[in-house]
N, CA, C and O atoms as a GROMACS GRO file, in nm:
protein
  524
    1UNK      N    1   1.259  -3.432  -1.930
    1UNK     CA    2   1.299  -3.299  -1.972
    1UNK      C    3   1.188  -3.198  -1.947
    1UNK      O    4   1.212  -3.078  -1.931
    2UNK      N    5   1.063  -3.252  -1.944
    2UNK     CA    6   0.969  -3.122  -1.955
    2UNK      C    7   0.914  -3.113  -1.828
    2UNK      O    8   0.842  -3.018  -1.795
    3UNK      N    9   0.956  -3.250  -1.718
    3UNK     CA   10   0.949  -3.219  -1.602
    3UNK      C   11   1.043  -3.114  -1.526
    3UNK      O   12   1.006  -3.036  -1.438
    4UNK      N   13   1.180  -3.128  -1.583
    4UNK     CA   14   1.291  -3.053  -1.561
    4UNK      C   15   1.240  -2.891  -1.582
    4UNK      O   16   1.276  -2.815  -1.492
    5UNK      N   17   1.164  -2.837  -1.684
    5UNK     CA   18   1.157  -2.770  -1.734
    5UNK      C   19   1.019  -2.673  -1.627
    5UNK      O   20   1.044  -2.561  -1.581
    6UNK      N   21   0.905  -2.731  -1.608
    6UNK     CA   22   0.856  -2.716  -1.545
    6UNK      C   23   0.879  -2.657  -1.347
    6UNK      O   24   0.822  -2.580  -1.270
    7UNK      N   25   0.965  -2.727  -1.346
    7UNK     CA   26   1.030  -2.713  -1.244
    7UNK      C   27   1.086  -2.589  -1.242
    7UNK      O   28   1.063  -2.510  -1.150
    8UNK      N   29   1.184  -2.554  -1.365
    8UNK     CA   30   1.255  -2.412  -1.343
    8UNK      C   31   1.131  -2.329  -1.361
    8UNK      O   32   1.113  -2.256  -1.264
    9UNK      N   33   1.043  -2.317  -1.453
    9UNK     CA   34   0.920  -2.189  -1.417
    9UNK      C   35   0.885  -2.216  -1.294
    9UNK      O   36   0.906  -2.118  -1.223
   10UNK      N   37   0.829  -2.331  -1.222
   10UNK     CA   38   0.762  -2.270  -1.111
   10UNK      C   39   0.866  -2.231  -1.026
   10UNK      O   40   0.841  -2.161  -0.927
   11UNK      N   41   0.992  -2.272  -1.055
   11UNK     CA   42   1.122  -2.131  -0.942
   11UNK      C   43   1.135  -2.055  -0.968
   11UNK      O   44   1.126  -1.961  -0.889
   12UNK      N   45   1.163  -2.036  -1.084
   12UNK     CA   46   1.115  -1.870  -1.153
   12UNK      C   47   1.004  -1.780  -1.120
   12UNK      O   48   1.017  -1.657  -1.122
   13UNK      N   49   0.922  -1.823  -1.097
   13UNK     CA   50   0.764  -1.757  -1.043
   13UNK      C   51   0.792  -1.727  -0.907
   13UNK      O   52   0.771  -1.617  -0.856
   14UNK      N   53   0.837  -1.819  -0.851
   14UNK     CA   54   0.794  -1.805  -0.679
   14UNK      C   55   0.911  -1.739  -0.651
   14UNK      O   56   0.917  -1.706  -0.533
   15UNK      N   57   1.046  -1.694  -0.747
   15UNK     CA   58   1.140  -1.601  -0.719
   15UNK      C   59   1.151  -1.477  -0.730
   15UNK      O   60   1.225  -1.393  -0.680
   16UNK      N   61   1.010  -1.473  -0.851
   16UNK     CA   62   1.010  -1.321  -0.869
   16UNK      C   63   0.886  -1.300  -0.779
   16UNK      O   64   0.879  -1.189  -0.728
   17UNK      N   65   0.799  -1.377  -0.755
   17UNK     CA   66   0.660  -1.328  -0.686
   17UNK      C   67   0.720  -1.289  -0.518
   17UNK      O   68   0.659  -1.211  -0.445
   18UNK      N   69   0.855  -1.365  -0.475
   18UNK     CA   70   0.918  -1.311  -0.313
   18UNK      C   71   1.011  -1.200  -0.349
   18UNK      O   72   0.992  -1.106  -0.270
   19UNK      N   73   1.083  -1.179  -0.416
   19UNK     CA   74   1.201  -1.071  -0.462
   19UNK      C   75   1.127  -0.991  -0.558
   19UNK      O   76   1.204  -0.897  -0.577
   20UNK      N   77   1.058  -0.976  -0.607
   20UNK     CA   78   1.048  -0.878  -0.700
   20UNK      C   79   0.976  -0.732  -0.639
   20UNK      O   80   1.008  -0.616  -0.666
   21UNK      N   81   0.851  -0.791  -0.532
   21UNK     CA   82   0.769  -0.720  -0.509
   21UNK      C   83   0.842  -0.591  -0.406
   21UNK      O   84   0.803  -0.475  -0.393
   22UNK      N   85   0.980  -0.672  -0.332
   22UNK     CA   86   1.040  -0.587  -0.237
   22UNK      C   87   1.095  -0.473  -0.301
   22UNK      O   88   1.081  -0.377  -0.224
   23UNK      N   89   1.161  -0.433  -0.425
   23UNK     CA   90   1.252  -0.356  -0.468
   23UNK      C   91   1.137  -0.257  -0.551
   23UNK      O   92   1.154  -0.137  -0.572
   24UNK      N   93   1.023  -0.331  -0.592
   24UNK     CA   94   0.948  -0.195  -0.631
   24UNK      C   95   0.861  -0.126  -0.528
   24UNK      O   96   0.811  -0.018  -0.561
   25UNK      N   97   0.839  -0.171  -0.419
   25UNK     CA   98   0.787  -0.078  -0.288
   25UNK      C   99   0.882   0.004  -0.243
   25UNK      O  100   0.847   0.106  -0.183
   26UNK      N  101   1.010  -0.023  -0.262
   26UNK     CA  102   1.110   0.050  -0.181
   26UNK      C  103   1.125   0.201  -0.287
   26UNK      O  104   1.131   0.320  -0.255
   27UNK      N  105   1.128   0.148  -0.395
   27UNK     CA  106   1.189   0.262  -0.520
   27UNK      C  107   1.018   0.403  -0.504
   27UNK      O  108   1.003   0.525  -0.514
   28UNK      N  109   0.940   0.296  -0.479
   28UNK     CA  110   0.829   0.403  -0.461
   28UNK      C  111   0.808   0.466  -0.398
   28UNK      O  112   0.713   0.543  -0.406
   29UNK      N  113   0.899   0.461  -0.298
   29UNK     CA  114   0.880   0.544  -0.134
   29UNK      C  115   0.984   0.679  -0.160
   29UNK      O  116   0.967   0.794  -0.120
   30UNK      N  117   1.112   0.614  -0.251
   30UNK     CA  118   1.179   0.736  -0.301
   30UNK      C  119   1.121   0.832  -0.371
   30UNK      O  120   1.182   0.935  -0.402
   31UNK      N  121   1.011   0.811  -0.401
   31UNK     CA  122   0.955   0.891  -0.543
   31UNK      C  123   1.080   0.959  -0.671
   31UNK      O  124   1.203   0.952  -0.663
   32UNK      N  125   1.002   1.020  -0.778
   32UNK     CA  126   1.090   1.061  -0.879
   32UNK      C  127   1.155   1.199  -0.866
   32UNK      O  128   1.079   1.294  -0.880
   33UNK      N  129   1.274   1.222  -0.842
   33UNK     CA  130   1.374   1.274  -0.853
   33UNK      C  131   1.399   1.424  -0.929
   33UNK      O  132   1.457   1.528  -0.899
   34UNK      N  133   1.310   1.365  -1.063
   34UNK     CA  134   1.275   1.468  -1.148
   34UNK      C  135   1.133   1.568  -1.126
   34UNK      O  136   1.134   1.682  -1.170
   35UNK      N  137   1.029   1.519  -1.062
   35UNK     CA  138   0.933   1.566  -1.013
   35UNK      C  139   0.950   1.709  -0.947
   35UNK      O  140   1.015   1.737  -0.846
   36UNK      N  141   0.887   1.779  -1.016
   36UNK     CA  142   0.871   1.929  -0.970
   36UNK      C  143   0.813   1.978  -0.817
   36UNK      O  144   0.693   1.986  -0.794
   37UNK      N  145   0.901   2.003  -0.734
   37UNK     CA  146   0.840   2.029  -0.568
   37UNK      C  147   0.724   2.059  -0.586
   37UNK      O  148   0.672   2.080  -0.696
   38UNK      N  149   0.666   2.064  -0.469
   38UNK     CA  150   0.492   2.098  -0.484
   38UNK      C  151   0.481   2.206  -0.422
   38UNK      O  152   0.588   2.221  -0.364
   39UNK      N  153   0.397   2.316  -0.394
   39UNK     CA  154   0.385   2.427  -0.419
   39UNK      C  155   0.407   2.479  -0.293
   39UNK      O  156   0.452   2.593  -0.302
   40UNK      N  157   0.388   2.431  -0.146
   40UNK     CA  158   0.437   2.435  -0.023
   40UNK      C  159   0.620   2.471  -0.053
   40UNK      O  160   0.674   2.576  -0.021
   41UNK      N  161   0.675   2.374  -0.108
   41UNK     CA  162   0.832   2.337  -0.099
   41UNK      C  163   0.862   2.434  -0.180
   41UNK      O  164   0.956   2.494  -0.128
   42UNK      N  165   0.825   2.495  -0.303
   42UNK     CA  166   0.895   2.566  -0.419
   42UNK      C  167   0.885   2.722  -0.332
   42UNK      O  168   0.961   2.805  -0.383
   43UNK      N  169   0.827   2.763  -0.242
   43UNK     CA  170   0.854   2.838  -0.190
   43UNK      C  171   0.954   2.903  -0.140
   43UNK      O  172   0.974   2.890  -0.019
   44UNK      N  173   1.046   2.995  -0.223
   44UNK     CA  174   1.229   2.983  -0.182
   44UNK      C  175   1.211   3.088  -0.015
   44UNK      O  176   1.137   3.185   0.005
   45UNK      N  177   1.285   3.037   0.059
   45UNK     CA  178   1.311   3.038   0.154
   45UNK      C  179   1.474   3.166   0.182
   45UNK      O  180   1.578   3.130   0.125
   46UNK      N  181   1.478   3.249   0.234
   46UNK     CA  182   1.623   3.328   0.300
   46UNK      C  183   1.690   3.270   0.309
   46UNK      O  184   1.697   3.192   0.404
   47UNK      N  185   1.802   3.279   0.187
   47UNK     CA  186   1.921   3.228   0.228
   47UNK      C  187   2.017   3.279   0.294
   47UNK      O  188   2.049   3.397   0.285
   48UNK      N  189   2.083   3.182   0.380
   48UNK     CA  190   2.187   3.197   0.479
   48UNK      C  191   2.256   3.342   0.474
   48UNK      O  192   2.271   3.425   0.564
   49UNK      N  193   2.306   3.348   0.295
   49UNK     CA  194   2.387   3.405   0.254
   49UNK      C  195   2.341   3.568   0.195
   49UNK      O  196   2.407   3.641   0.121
   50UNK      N  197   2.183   3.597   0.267
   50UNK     CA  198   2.149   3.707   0.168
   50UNK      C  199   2.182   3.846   0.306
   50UNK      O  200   2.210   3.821   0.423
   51UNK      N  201   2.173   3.941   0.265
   51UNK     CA  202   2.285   4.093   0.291
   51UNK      C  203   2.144   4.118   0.396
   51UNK      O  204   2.044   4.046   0.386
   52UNK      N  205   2.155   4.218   0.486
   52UNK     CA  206   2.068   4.290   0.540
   52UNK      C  207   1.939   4.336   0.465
   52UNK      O  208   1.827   4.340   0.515
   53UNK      N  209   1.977   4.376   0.320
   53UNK     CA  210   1.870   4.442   0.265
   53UNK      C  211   1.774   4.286   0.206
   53UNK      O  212   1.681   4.284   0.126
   54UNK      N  213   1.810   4.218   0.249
   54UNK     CA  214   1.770   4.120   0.185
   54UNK      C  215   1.818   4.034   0.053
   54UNK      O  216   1.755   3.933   0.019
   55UNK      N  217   1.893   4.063   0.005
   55UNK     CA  218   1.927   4.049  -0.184
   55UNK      C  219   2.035   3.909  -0.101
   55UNK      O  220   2.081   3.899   0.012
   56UNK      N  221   2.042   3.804  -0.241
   56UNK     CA  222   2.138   3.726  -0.238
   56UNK      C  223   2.173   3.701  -0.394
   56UNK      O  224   2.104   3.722  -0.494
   57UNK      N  225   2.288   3.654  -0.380
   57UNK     CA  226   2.382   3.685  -0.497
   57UNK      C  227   2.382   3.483  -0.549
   57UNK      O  228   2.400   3.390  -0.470
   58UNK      N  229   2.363   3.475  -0.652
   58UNK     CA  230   2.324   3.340  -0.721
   58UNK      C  231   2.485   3.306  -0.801
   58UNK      O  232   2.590   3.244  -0.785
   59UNK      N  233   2.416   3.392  -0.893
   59UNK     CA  234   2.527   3.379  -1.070
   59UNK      C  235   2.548   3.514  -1.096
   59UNK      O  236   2.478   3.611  -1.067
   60UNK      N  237   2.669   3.506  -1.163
   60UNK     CA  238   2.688   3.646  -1.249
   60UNK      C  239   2.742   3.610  -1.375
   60UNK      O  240   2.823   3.518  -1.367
   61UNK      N  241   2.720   3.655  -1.491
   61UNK     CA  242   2.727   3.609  -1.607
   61UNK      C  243   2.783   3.733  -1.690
   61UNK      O  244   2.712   3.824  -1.735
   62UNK      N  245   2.956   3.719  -1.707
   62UNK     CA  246   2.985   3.834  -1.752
   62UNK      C  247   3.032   3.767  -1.909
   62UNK      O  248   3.103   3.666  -1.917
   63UNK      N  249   2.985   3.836  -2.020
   63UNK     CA  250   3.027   3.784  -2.162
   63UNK      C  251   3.065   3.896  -2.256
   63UNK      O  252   3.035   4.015  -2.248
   64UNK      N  253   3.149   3.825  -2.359
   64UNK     CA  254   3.280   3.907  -2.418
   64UNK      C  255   3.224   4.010  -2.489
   64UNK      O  256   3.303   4.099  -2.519
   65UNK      N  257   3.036   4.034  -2.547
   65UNK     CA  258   2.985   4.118  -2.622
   65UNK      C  259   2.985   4.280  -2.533
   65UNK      O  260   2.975   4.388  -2.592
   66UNK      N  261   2.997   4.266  -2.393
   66UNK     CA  262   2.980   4.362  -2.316
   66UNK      C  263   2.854   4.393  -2.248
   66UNK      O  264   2.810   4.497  -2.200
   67UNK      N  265   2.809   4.275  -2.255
   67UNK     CA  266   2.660   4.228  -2.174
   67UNK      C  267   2.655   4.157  -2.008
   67UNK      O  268   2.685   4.040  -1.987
   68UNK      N  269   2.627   4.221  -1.934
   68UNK     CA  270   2.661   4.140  -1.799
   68UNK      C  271   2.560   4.127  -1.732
   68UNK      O  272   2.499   4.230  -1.703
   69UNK      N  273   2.516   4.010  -1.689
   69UNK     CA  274   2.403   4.003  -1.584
   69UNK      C  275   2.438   3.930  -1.452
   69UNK      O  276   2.553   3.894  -1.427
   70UNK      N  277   2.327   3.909  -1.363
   70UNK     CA  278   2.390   3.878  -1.296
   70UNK      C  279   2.230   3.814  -1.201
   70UNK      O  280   2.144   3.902  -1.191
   71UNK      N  281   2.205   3.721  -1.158
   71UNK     CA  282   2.113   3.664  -1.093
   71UNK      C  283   2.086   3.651  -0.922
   71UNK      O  284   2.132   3.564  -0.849
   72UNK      N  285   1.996   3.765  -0.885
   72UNK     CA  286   2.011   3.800  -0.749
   72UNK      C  287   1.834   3.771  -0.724
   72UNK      O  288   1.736   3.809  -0.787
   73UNK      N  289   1.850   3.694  -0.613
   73UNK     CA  290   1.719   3.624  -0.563
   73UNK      C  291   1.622   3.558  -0.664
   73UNK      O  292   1.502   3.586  -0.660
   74UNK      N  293   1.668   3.476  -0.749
   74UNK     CA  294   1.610   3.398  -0.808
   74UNK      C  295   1.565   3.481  -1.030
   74UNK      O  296   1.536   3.428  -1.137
   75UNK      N  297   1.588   3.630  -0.980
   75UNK     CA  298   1.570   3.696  -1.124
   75UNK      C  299   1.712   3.734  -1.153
   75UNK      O  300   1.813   3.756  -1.085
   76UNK      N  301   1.674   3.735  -1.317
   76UNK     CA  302   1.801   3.787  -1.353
   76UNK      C  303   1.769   3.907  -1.394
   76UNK      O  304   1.670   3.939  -1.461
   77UNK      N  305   1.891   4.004  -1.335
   77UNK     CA  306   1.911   4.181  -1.352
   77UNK      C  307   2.067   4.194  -1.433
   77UNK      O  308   2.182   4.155  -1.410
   78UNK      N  309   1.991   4.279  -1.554
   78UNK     CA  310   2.104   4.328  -1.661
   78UNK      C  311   2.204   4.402  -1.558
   78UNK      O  312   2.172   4.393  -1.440
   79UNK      N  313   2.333   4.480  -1.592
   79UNK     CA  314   2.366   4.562  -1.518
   79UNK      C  315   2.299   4.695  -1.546
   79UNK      O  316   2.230   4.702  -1.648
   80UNK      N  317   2.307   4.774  -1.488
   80UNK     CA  318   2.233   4.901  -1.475
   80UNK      C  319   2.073   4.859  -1.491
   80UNK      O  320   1.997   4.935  -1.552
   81UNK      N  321   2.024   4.733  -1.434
   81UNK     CA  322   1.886   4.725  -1.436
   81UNK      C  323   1.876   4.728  -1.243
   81UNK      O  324   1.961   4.763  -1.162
   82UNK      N  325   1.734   4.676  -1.223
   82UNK     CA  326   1.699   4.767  -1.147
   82UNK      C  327   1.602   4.592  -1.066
   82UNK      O  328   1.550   4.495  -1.121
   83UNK      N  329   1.620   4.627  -0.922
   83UNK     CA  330   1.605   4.481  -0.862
   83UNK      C  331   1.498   4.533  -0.727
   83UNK      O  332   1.550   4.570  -0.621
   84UNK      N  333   1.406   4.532  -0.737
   84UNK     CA  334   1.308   4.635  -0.595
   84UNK      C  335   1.366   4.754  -0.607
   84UNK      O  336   1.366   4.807  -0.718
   85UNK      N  337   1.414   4.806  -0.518
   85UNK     CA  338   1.406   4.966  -0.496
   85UNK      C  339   1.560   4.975  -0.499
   85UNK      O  340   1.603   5.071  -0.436
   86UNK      N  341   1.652   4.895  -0.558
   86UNK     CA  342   1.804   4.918  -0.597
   86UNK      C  343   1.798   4.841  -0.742
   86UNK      O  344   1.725   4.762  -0.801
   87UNK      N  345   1.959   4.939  -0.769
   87UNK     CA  346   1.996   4.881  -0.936
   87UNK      C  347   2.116   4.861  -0.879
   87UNK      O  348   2.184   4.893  -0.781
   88UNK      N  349   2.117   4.768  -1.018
   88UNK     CA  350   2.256   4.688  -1.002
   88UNK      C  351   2.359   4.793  -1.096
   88UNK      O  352   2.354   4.803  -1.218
   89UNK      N  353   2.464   4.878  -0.992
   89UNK     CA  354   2.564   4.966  -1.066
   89UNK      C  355   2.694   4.907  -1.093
   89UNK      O  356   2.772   4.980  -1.154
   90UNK      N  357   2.737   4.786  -1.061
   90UNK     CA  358   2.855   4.729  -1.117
   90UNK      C  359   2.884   4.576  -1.049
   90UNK      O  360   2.844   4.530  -0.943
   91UNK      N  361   2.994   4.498  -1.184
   91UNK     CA  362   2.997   4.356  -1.150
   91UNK      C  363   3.090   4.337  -1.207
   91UNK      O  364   3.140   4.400  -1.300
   92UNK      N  365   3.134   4.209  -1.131
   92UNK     CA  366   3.291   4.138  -1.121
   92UNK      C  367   3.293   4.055  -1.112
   92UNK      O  368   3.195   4.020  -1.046
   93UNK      N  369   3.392   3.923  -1.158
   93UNK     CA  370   3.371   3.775  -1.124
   93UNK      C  371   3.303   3.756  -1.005
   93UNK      O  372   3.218   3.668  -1.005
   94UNK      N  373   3.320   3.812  -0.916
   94UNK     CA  374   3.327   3.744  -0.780
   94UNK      C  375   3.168   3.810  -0.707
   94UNK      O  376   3.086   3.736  -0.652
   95UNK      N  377   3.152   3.940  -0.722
   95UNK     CA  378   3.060   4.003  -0.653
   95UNK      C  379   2.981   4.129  -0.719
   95UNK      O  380   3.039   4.221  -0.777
   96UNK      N  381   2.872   4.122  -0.706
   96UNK     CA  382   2.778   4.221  -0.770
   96UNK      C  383   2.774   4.380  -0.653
   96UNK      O  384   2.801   4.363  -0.534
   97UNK      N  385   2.738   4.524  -0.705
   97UNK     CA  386   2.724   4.592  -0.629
   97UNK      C  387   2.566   4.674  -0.654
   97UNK      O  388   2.528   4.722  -0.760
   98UNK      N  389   2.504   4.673  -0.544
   98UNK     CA  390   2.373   4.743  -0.575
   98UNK      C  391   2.370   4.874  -0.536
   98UNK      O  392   2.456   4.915  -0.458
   99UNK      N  393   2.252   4.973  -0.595
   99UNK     CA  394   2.280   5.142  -0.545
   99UNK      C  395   2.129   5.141  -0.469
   99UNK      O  396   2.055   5.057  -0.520
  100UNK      N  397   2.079   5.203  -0.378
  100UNK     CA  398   1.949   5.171  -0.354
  100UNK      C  399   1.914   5.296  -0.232
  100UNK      O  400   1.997   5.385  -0.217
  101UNK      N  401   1.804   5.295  -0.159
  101UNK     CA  402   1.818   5.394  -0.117
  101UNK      C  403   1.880   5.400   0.040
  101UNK      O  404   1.908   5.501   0.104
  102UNK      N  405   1.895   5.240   0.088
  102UNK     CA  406   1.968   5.200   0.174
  102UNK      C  407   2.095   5.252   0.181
  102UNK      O  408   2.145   5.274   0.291
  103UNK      N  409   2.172   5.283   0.045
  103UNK     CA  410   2.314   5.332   0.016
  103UNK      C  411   2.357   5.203  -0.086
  103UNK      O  412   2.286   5.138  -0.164
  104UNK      N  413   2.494   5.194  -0.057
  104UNK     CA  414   2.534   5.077  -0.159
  104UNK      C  415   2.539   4.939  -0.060
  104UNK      O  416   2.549   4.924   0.062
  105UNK      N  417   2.527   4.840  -0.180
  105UNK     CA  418   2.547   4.683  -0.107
  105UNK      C  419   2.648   4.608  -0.199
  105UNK      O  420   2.669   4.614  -0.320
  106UNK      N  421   2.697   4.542  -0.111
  106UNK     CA  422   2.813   4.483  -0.249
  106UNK      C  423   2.756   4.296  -0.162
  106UNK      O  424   2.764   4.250  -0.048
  107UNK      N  425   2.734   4.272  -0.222
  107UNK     CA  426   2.720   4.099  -0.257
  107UNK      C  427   2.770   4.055  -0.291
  107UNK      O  428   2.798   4.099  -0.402
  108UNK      N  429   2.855   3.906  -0.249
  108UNK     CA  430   2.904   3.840  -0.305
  108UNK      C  431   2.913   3.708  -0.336
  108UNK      O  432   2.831   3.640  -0.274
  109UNK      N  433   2.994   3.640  -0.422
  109UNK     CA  434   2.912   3.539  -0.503
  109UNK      C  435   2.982   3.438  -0.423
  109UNK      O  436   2.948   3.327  -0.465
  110UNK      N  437   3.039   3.431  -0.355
  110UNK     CA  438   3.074   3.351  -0.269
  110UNK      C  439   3.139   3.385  -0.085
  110UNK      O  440   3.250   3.428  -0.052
  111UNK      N  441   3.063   3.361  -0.028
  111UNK     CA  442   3.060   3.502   0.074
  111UNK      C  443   3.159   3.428   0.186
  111UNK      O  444   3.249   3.481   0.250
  112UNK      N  445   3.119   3.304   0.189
  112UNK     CA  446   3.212   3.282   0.299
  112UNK      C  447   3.379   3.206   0.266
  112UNK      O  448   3.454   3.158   0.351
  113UNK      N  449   3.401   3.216   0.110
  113UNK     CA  450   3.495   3.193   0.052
  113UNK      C  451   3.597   3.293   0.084
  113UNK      O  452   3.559   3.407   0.112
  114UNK      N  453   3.755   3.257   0.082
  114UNK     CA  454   3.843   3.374   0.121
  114UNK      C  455   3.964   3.347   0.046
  114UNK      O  456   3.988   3.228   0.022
  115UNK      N  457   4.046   3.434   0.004
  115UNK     CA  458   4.146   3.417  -0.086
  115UNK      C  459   4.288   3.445  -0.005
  115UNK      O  460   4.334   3.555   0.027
  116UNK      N  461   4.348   3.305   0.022
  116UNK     CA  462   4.495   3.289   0.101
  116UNK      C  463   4.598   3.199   0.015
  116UNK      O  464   4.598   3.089  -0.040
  117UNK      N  465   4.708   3.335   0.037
  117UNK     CA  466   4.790   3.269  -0.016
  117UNK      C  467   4.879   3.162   0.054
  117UNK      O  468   4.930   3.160   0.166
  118UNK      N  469   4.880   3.029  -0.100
  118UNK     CA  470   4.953   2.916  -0.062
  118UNK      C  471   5.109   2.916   0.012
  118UNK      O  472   5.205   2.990  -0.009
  119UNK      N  473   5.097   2.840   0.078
  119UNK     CA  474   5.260   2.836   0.179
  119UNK      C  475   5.308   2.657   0.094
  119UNK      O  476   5.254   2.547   0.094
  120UNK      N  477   5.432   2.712   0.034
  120UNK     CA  478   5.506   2.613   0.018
  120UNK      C  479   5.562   2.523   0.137
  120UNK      O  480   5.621   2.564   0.237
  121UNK      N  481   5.529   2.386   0.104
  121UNK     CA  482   5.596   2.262   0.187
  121UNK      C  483   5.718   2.251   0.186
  121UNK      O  484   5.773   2.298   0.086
  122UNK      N  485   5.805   2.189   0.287
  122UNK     CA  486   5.922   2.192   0.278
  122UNK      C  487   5.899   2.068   0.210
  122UNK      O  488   5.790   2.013   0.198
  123UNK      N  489   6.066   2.009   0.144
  123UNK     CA  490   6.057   1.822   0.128
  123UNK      C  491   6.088   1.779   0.249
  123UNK      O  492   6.154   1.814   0.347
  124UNK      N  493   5.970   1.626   0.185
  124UNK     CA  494   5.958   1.567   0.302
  124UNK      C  495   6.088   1.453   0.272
  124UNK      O  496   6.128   1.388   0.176
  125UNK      N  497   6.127   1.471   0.413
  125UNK     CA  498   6.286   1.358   0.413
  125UNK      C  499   6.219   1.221   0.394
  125UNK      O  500   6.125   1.167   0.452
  126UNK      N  501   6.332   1.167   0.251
  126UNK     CA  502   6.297   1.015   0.222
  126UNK      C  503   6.333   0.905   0.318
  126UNK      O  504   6.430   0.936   0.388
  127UNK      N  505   6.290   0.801   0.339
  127UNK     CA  506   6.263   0.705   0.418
  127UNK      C  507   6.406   0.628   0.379
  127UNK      O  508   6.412   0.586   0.263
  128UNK      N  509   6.520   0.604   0.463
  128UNK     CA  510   6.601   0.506   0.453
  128UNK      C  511   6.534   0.354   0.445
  128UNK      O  512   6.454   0.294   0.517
  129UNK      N  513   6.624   0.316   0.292
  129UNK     CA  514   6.576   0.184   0.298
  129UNK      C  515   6.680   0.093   0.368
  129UNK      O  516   6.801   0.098   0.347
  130UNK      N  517   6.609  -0.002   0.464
  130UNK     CA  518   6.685  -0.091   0.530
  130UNK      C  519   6.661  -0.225   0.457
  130UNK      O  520   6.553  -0.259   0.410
  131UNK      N  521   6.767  -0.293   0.454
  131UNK     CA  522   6.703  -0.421   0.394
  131UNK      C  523   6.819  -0.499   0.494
  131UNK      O  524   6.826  -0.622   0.496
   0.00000   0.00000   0.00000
């Protein structure tokens, strides 16, 4: 029995000392997930989606007290607050509008999204059953 026994530790050992070592080199190469970019990477970059004047449209956060903001290039601007050298003069689910000295910009919160209306399917003819 304690030969028996012996036997399963040293397979136990030599199973975790070949398999074990592989799955924690690999997980380390992923690094953590949660880890804050490093200071090169956190550098936000032009998005695709931002207007000529530069501005891009994030979030807009409209709530029932009569408070609306709305998050354009990474800050958040109250309405009638003021974002570089434009303010934000009005907002809507969908799209923010700025006043500036460019003229106006209207941004939107989803730019390459488009609103079409649905076309009903005909029915589709049921399959005769043959038996």
């Amino acid at each position: 029995m304690a030969d028996r026994l012996k036997r399963g530790q040293s397979l136990l050992i030599a199973t975790l000392a070949m398999g074990g070592a592989a799955p924690v080199a690999a997980q380390s190469a992923l690094g953590d997930p949660m880890r804050p970019p490093s200071a090169a990477a956190a550098a936000p970059a032009t998005p695709a989606s931002a207007t000529p004047g530069g501005y891009s449209l994030q979030t807009i956060v409209l709530q029932p007290n009569g408070k609306a903001l709305a998050v354009i290039n990474g800050e958040t601007v109250a309405l009638g607050g003021s974002i570089g050298s434009a303010r934000l003069v009005k907002l809507s689910d969908s799209e923010a509008v700025l006043q500036g000295p460019q003229g106006r910009e209207v941004l939107k919160l989803t730019p390459a999204a488009g609103k079409r209306a649905s076309v009903a399917l005909p029915p589709r003819p049921q399959a005769e059953d043959k038996r």
